[in-house]
Residue, then its C-alpha position, 0 to 999 in steps of 0.5 A: x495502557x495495554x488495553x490502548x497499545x492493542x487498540x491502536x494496533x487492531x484500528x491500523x490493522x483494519x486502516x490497512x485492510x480498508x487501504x489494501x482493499x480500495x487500492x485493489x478495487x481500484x485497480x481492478x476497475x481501471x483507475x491506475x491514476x487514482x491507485x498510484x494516487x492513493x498509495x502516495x496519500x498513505x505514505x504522506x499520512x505516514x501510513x506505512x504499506x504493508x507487505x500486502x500492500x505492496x503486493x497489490x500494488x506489484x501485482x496490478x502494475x505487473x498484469x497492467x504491462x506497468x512493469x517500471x511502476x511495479x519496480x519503482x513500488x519494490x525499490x522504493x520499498x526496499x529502500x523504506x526497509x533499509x532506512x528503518 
């Protein structure tokens, strides 16, 4: 049971890392669509950004002079936070 509850954690770790990369790859590449797209399709799959996520999502948005996207990924987690 332990054995399992470890390997559930360490595969949403790497689904995390793999999301946290592509959204930022995205980005980087100009496709400000396909990223927002992305981090929407995670929340309908019920996988959770993280932290990190959102700071990658705050950061392009912010540098891309997006600065009501990046507030609506800060509010809309601080309001995830307060659900939970």
């Amino acid at each position: 049971m332990l054995d399992d509850i470890m390997k559930y954690e360490s595969d949403m770790i790497i689904l995390f890392f793999k999301y946290n990369i592509i959204l930022d790859s995205l980005f980087k590449d100009k496709f400000a669509d396909e990223t927002f797209d992305l981090y929407f399709e995670m929340v309908v799959k019920k996988i959770y950004p993280t932290v990190v996520t959102y700071n990658v999502l705050i950061d392009a948005f912010y540098k891309r002079k997006m600065l009501k996207i990046s507030q609506e990924c800060v509010s809309f987690n601080v309001e995830r936070l307060c659900e939970t």
